[in-house]
C-alpha positions as CSV (number, residue, x, y, z in Angstrom):
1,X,0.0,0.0,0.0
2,X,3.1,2.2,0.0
3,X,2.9,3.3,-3.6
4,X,-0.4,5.3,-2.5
5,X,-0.8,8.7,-3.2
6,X,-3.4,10.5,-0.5
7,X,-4.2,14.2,-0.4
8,X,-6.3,15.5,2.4
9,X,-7.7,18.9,1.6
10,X,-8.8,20.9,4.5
11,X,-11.0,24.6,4.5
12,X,-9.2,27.0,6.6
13,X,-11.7,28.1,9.3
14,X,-14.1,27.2,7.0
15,X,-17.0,29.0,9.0
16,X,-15.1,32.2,9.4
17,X,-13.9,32.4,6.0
18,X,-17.3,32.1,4.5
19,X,-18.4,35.1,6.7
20,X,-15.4,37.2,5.7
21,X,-16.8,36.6,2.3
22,X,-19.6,38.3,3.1
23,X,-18.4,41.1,5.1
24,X,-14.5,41.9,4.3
25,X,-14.1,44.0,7.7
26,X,-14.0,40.8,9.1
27,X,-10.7,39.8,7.8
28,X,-7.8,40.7,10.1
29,X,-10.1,40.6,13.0
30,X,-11.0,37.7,15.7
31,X,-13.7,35.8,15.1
32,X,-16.1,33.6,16.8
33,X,-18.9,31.9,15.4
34,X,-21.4,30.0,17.7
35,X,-24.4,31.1,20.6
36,X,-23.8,34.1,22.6
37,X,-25.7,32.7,24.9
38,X,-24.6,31.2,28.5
39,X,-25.2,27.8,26.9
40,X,-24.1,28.5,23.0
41,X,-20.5,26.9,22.2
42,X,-17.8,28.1,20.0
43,X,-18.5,26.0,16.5
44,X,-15.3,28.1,14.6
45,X,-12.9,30.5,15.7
46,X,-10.5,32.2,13.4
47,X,-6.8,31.9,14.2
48,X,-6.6,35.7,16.0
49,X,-8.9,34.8,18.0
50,X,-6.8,31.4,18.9
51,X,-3.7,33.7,19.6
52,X,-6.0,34.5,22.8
53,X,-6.8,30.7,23.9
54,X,-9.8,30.5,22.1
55,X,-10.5,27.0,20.4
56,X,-13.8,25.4,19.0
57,X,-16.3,22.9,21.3
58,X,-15.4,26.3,24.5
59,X,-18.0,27.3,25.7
60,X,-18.8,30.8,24.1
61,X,-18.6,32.6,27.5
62,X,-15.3,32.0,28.2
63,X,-14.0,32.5,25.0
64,X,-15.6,36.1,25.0
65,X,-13.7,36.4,28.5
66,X,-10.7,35.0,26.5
67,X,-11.5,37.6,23.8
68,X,-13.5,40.7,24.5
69,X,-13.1,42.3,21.2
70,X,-14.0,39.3,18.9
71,X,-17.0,39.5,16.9
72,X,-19.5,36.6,17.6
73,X,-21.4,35.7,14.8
74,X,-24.3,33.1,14.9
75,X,-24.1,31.3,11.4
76,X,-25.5,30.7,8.5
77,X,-25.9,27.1,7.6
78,X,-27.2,28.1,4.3
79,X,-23.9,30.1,3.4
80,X,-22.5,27.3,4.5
81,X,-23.7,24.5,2.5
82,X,-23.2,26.9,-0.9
83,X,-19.8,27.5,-0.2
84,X,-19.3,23.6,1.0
85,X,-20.9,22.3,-2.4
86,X,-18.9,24.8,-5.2
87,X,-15.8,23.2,-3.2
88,X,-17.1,19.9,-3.8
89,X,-18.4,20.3,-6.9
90,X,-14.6,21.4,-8.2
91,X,-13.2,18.4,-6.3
92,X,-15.6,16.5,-7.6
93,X,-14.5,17.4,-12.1
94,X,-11.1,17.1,-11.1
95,X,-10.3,14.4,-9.2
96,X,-10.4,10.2,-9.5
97,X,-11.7,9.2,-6.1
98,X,-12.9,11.8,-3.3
99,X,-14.0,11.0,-0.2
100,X,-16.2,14.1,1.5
101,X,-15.5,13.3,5.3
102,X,-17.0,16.9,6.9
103,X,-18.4,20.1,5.6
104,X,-14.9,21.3,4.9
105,X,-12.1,18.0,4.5
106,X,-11.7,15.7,2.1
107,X,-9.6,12.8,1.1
108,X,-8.5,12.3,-2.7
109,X,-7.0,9.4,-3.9
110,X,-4.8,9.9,-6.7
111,X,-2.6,7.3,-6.9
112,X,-1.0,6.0,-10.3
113,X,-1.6,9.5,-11.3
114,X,2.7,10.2,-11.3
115,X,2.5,8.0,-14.4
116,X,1.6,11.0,-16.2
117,X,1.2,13.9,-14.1
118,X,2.8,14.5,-10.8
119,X,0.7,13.9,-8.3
120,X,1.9,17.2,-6.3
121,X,1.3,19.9,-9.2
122,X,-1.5,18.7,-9.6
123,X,-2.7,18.8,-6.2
124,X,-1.0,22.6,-6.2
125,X,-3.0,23.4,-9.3
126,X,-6.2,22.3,-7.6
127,X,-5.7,24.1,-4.6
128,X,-5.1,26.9,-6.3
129,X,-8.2,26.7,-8.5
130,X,-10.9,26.3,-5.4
131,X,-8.9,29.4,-4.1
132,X,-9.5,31.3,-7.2
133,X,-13.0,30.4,-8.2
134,X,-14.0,30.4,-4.2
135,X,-12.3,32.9,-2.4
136,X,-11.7,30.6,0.4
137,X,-8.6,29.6,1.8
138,X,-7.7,26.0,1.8
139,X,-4.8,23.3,2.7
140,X,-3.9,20.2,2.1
141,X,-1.1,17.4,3.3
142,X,-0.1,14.3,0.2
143,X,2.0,11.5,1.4
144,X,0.6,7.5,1.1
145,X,-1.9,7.2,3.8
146,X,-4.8,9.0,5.1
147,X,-3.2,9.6,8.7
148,X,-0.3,11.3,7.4
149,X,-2.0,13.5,4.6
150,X,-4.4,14.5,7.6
151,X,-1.8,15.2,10.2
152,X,0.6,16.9,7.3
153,X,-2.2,19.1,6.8
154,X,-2.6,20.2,10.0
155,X,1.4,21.0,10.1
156,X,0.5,23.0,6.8
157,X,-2.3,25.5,8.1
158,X,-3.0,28.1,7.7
159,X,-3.1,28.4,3.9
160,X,-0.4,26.3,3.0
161,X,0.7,23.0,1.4
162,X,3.1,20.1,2.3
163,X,4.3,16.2,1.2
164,X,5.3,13.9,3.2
165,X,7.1,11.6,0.3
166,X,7.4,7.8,0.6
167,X,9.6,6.2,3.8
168,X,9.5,9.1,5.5
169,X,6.5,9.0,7.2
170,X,7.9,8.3,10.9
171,X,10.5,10.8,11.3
172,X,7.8,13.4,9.7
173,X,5.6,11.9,13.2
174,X,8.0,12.0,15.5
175,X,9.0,15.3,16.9
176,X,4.9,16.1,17.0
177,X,2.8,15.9,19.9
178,X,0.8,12.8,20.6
179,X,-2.5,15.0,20.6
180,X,-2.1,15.0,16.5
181,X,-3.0,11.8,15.7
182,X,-6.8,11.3,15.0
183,X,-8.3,8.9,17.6
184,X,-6.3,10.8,20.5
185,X,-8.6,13.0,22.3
186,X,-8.6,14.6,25.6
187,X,-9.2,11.5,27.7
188,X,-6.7,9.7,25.9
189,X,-4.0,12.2,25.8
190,X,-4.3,12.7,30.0
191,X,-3.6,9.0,30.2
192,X,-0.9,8.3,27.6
193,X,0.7,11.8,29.3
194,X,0.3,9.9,32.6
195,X,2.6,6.9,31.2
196,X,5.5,9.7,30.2
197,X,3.7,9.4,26.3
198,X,3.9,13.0,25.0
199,X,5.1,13.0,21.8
200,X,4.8,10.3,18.4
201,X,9.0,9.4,18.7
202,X,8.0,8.1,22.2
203,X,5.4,5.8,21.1
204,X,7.3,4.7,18.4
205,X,9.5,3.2,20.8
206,X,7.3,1.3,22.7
207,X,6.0,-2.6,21.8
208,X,2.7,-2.1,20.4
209,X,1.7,-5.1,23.4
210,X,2.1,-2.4,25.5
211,X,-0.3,0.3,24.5
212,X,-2.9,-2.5,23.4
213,X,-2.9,-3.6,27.4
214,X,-3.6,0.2,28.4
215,X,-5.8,1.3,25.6
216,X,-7.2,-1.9,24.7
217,X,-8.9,-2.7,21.0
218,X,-8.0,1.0,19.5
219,X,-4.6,0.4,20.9
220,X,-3.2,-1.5,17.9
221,X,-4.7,1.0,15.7
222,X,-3.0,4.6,17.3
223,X,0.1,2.6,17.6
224,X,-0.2,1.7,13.5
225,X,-0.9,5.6,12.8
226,X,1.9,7.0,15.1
227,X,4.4,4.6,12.8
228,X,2.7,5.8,9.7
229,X,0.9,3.0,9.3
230,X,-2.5,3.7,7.2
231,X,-4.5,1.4,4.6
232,X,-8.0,2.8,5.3
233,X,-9.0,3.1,2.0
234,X,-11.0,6.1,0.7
235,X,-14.7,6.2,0.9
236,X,-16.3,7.8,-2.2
237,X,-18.1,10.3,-1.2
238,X,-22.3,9.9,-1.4
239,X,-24.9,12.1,-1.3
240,X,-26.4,13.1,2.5
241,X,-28.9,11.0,3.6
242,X,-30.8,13.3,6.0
243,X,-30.5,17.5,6.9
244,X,-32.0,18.4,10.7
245,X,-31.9,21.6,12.1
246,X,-32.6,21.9,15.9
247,X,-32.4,25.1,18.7
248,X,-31.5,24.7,22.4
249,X,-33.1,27.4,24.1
250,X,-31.3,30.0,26.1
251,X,-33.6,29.9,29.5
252,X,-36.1,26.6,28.8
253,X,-39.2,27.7,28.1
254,X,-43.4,26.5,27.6
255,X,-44.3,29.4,25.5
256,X,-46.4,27.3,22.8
257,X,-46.6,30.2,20.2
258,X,-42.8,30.9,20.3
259,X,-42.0,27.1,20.5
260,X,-44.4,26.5,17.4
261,X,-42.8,29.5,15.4
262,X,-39.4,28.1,16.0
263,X,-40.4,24.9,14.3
264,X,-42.3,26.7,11.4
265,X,-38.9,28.9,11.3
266,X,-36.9,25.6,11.2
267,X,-38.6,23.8,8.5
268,X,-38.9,26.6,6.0
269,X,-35.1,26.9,6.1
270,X,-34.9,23.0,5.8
271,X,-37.3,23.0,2.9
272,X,-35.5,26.0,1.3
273,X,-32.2,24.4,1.4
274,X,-33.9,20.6,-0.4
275,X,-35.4,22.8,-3.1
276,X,-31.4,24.2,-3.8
277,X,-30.6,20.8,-3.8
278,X,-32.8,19.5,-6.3
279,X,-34.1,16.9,-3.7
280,X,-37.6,16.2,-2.4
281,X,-38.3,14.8,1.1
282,X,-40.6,12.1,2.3
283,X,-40.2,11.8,5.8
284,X,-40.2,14.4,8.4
285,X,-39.6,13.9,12.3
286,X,-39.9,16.5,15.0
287,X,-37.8,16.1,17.9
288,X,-38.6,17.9,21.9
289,X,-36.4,18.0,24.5
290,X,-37.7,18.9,28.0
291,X,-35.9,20.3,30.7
292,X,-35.6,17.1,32.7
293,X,-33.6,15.7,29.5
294,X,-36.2,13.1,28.3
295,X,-36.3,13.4,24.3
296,X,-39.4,12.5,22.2
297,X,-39.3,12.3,18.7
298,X,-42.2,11.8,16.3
299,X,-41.9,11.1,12.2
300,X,-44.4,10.6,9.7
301,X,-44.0,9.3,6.2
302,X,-45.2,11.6,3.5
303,X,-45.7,12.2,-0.5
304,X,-42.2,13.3,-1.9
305,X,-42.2,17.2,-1.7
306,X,-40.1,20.2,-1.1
307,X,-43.3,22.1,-0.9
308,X,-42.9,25.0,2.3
309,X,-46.8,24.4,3.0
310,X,-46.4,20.7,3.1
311,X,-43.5,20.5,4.7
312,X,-44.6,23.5,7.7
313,X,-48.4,21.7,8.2
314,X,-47.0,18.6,8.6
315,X,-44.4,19.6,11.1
316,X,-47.1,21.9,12.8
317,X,-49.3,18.5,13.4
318,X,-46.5,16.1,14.4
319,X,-45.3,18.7,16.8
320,X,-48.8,19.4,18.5
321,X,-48.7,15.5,19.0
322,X,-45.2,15.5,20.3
323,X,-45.7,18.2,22.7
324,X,-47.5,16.2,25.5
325,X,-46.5,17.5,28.7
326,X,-46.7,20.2,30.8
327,X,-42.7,20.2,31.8
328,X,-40.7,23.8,30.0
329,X,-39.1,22.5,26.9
330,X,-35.3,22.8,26.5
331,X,-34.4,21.8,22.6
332,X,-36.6,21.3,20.0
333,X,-35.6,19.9,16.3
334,X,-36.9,19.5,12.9
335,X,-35.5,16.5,10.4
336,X,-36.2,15.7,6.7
337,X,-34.8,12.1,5.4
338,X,-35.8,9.8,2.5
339,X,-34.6,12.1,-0.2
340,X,-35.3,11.3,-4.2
341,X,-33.4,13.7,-7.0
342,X,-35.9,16.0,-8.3
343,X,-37.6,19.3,-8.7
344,X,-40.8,20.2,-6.4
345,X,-44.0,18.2,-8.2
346,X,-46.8,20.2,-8.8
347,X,-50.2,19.6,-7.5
348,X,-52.4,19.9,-9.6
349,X,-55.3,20.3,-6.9
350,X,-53.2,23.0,-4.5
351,X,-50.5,24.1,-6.4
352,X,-51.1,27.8,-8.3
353,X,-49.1,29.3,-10.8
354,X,-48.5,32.2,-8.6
355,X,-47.8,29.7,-5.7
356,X,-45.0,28.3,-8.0
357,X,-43.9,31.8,-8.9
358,X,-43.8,33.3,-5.1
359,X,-41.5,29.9,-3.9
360,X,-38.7,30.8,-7.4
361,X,-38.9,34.5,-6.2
362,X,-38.8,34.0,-2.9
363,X,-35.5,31.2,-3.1
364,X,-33.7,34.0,-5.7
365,X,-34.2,36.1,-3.2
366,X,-32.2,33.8,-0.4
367,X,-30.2,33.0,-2.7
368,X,-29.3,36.5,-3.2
369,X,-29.6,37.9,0.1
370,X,-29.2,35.0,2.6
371,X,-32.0,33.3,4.1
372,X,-33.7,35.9,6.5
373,X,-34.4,37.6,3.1
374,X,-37.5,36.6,3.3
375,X,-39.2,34.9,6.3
376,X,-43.0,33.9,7.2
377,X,-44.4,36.6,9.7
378,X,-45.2,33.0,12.1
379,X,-41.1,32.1,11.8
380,X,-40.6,35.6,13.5
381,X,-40.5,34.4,16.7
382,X,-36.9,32.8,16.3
383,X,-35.0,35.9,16.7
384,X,-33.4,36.0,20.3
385,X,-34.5,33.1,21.9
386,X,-31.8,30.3,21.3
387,X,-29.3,29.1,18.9
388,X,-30.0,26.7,16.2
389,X,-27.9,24.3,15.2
390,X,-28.6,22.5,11.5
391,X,-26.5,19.3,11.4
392,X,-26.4,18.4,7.6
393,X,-25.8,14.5,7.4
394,X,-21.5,15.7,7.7
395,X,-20.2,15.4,11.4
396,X,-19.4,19.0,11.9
397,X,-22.4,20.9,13.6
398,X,-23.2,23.9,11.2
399,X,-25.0,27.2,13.4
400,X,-27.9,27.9,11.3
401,X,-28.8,31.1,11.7
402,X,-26.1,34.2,11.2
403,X,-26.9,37.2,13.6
404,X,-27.7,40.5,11.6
């Protein structure tokens, strides 16, 4: 598997960048995208704000104590699905094999390629198109395994590009803390730190017996990737299977009319971001979280549609039925799943020309303008009262609605 040739491509600050695409006197200045609120977490921070201590998953409180002059931006998951997809959509004509592992990475396999192109030009000359026709900044790490490329990448940042050729895979490891290998997290760091493990050379060292006894199955594995050892092939990328979007409230909370405008809020950005996908839905699930943590979630299976009244009637109903106790409601979430290719089908019955005509305006509109463009009066009630989070079928959590 050593004559592989793996880039992994990575979005700088990918949340940050698409918001400095929007407004340039963001650019230079510390940023933090996430909830304001006492519960809302940092989601993306760009790297002045890091200078400070900042990093994503803090929660947004202390970062602002961190960083009293950054500007804290809610998100705009919209924003960030267009600028996610004209990336892919370039990865996509160029490359052999891509794998689309989050919103903003992705693995490309382009081995054999040196045969008649090399592999790194190429990879420059790509990188340098989704900069050009994208505005965003992006890195990437090549060597011949997916942990490498990854980890190379991260040594690249911000902005830059490096290879880690053929052999040389463990000395690149070495000097570099333990923490950069994928599959070491916090927990695991503390107790690899508690046996004297710090850095890659020091694991290196040590009889891979060893670290399976402490860290048991995964042992083997981190052991493998701290020697460079890879062969996780890439995963061509498919198509997202569901898109949610949920809020956790800011104080929890049994107002029915704001609850209920939430999830009309919440579907009608759901239902705009389908029809810009050329998809149509037929299930939808409505999720409630009370404050004593017990979750409920209710789905229905429905007609293929992209259709805003639909979409917001049926949610309306499945929430009234989900909503069944008198306890203040902490979270509550909207999901659409079983998606077909396809255009919105009109209904011959219900469906008017000038119905068709105000959902075209109305999506050029977002399109144009971003998605509070244009808003149903009963979605109003949305404004202040949580943050949203959309999670798009990727594992990074997207914030779905970008403060004004």
């Amino acid at each position: 598997m050593s004559n592989r040739t793996i880039i992994h491509m990575d979005l700088d600050t990918f949340f940050v960048s698409c918001e400095r695409r929007i407004n340039s006197k963001l650019i230079g200045k510390p940023v933090l995208i996430g909830g304001n609120s006492d519960r809302g977490v940092v989601a993306s921070c760009s790297y002045e704000a890091r200078k400070f201590g900042v990093h994503s998953a803090m929660p947004m409180r202390l970062a602002k104590r961190l960083c009293p002059e950054a500007f804290i931006i809610r998100g705009d998951s919209g924003v960030y699905s267009k600028y996610s997809h004209l990336v892919t959509d370039i990865i996509k004509e160029d490359s052999p094999i891509y794998e689309k592992s989050s919103i903003d990475e992705f693995y490309i396999d382009a081995s054999g390629m040196d045969k008649f192109y090399s592999c790194y030009k190429w990879a420059t000359e790509l990188r340098q198109r989704i900069i050009r026709e994208t505005g965003l900044p992006i890195s990437f790490g090549m060597s011949t395994n997916k942990t490498v490329s990854k980890v190379g990448t991260g040594q690249a940042k911000p902005d830059g590009q490096i290879i880690v050729k053929s052999g040389l895979e463990k000395p690149f490891l070495a000097p570099l803390s333990i923490q950069k290998i994928p599959m070491v997290g916090e927990k695991t760091f503390m107790l690899l730190r508690n046996m004297g493990v710090e850095y890659i050379h020091t694991m290196q060292k040590m009889p891979v017996e060893v670290i399976q006894r402490v860290l048991g199955v995964n042992g083997a594995t981190i052991w493998k990737k701290c020697n460079g050892i890879d062969n996780s092939p890439i995963i061509p990328y498919q198509e997202r299977k569901s898109i949610s979007s949920e809020i956790t409230f800011e104080k929890d909370s049994t107002d029915i009319n704001k609850l209920l405008s939430i999830v009309i809020a919440m579907t009608e950005n759901l239902a705009f971001q389908l029809r810009n996908g050329n998809k149509l839905t037929a299930c939808l699930a409505v999720k409630v979280r009370y404050s004593d943590m017990q979750t409920y979630t209710k789905q229905r299976r429905i007609p293929y549609t992209s259709s805003d009244n639909v979409l917001i009637d049926t949610a309306k109903e499945l929430f009234n039925e989900v909503y069944n106790r008198r306890v203040r409601v902490r979270l509550v979430g909207v999901r659409f799943s079983h998606f077909v290719e396809g255009g919105q089908q009109i209904n011959l019955f219900e469906d008017t020309e000038e119905l068709i005509s105000l959902y075209q305006a109305m999506d050029v509109l977002r399109n144009r303008y971003g998605m509070k463009a244009v808003i149903r009066c009963a979605g109003l009630g949305t404004r202040g009262f949580g943050r949203m989070n959309s999670f798009t079928g990727e594992p990074p959590v997207i914030p779905a609605h970008r403060r004004q």
